[in-house]
Backbone bond lengths (Angstrom), bond angles and torsions (degrees), N, CA, C in turn:
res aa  C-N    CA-C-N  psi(-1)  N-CA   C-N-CA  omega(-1)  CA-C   N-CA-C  phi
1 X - - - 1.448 - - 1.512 108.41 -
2 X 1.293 123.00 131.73 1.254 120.42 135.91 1.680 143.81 -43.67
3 X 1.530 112.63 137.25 1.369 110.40 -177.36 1.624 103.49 -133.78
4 X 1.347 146.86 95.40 1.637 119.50 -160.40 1.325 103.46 56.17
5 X 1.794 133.40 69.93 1.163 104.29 148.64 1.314 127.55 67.46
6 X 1.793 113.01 -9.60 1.768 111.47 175.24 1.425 117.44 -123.68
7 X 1.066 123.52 111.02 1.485 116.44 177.14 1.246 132.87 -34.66
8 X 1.080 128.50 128.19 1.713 129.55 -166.54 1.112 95.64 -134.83
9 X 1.941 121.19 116.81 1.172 108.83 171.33 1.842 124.41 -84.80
10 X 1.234 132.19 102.94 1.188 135.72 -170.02 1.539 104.35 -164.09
11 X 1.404 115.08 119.26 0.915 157.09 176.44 1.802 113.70 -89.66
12 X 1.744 111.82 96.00 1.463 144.26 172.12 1.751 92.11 -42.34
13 X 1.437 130.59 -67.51 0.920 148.05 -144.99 1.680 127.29 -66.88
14 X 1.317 100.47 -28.27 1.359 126.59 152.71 0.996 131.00 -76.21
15 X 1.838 122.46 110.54 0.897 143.43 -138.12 1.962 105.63 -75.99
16 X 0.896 109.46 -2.35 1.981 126.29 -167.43 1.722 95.22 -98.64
17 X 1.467 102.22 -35.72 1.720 119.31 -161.93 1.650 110.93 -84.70
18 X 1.331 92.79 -15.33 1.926 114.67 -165.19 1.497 97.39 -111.46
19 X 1.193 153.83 -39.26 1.550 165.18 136.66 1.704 97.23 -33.71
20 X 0.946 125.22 -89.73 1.642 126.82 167.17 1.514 128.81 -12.44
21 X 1.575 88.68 -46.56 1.751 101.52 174.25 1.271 98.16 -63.53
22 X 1.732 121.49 -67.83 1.356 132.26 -160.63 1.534 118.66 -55.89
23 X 1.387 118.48 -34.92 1.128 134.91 165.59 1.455 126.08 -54.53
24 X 1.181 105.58 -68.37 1.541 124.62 161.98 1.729 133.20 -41.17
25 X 1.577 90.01 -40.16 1.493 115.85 177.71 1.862 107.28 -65.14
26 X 1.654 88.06 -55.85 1.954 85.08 169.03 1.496 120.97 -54.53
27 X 1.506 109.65 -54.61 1.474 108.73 -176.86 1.153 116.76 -32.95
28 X 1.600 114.25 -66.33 1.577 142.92 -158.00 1.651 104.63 -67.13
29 X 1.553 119.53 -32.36 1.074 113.44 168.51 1.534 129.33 -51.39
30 X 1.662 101.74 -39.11 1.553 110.38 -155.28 1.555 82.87 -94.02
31 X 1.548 138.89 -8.10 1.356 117.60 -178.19 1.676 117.91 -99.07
32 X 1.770 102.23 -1.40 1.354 132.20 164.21 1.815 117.13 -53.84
33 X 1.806 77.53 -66.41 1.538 89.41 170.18 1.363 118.15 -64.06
34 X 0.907 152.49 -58.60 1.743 141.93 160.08 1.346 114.46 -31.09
35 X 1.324 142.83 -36.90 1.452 152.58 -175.75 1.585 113.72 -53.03
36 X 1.459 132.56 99.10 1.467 125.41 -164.51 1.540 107.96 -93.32
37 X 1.652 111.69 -7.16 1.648 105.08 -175.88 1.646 97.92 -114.49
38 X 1.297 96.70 -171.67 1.244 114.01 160.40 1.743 127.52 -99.85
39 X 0.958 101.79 4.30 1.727 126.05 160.67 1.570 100.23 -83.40
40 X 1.164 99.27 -67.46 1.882 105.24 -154.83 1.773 91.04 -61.63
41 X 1.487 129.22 -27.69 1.270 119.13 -168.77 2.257 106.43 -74.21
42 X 1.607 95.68 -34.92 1.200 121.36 -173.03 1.385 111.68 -58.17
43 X 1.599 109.01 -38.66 1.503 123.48 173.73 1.484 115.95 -61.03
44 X 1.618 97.99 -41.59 1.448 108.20 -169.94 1.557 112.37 -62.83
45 X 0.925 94.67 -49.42 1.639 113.17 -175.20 2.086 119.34 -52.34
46 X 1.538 88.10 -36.76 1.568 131.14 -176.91 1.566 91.49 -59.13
47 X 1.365 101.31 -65.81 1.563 107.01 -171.72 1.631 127.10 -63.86
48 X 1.684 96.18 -30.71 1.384 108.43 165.23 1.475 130.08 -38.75
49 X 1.933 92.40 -53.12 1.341 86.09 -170.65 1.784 107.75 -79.92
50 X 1.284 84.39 -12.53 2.568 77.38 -165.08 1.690 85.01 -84.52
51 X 1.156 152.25 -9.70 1.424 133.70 164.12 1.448 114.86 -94.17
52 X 1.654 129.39 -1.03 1.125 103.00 161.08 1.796 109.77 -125.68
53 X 1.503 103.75 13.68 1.432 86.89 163.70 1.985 102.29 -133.12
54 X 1.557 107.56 -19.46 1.595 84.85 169.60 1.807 94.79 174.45
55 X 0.902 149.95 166.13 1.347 156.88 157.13 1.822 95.36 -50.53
56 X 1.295 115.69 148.84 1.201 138.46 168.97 1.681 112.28 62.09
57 X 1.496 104.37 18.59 1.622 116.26 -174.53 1.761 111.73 -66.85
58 X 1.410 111.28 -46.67 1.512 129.00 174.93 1.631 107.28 -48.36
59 X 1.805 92.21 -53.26 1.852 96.51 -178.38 1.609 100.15 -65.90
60 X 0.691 111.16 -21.38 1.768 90.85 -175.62 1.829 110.51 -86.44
61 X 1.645 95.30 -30.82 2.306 81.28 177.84 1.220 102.77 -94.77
62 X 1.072 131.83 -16.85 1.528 133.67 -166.20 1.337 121.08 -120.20
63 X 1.386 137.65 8.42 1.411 118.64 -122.47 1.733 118.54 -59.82
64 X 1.385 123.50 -96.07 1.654 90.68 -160.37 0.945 121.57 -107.53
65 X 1.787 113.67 23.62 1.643 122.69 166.08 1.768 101.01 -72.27
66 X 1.329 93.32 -171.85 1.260 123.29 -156.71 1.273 103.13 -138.83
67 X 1.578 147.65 18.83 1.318 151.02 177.50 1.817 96.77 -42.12
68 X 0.815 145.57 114.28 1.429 154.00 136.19 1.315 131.96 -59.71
69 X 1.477 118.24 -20.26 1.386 124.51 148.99 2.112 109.70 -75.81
70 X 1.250 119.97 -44.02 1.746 124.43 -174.57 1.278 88.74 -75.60
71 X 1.444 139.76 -36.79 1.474 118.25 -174.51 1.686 116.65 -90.65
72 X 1.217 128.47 1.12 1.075 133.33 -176.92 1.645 96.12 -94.25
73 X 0.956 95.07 -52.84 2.255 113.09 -170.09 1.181 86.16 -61.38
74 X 1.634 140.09 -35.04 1.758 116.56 -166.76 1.476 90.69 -79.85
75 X 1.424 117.92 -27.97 1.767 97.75 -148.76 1.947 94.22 -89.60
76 X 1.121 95.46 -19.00 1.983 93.45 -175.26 1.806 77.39 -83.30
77 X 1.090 142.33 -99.63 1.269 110.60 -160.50 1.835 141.95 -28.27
78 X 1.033 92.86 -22.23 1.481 106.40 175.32 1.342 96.80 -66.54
79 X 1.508 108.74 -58.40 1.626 125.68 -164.09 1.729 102.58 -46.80
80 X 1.471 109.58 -62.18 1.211 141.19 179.92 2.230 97.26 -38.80
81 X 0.950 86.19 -95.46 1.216 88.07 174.70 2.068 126.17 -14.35
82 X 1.013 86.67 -63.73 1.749 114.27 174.78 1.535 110.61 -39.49
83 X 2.049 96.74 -43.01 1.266 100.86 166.73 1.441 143.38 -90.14
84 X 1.755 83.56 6.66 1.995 76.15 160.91 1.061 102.10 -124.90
85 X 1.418 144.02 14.43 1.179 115.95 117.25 1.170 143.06 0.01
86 X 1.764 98.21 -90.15 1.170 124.76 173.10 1.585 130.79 -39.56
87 X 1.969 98.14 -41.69 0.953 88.42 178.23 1.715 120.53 -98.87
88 X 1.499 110.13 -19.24 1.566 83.64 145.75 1.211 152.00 -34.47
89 X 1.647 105.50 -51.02 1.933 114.78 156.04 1.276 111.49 -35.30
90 X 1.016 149.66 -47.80 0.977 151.22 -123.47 1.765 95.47 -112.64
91 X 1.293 123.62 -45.19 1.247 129.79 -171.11 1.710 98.85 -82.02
92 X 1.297 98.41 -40.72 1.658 71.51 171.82 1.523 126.81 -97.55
93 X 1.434 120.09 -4.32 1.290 118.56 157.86 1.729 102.24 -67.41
94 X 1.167 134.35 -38.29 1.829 109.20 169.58 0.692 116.73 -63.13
95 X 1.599 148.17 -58.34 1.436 151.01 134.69 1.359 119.62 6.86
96 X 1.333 115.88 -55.90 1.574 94.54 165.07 1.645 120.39 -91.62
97 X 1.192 121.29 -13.47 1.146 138.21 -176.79 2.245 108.90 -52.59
98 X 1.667 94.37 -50.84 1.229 110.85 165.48 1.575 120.68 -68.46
99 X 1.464 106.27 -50.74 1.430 107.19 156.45 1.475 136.41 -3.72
100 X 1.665 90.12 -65.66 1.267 125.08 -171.26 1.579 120.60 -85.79
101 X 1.414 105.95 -14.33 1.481 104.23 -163.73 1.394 112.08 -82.65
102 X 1.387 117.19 0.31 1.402 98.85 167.30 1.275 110.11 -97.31
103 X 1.207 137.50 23.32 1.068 124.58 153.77 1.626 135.48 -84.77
104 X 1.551 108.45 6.09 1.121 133.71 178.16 1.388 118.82 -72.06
């Protein structure tokens, strides 16, 4: 996937990679909300990405600015992404779900 133009290898599709997002996404929220600057929010965000796709992930799309508009746009795209994922899963778990229902 792309993030800014930089390749990030991480894969939506994998079910370990999609739990991680969701997980991560709660944490990072509630450490958002505590954050009183726009540094401390910048950090947060920073950390997001190197704990759910690898150490030194931030230095590679961002490195040691602080853009708050490029770090918000990577993480709602990230976010974004995650969600069609998700919501593909979802269409084809009903899809087979109906599939299946006459076998009930």
């Amino acid at each position: 996937m792309k993030i800014l133009d930089k390749e990030i290898d991480f894969d939506f599709e994998e079910a370990e990679n999609m739990d991680k997002v969701i997980e991560l996404d709660r944490k990072y929220k509630e450490l958002l909300a505590k954050s009183d600057t726009l540094v401390g929010k910048c950090k947060v965000y920073k950390d997001f990405f190197d704990e759910l796709i690898g150490r030194g992930t931030s230095q590679k799309i961002f490195g040691e600015k602080n853009n708050i508009f490029k770090i918000t746009d990577a993480y709602q795209d990230l976010i974004e992404e995650a969600e069609k994922v998700n919501n593909k899963m979802k269409e084809k778990t009903n899809k087979m779900n109906k599939k299946y229902e006459r076998y009930k």
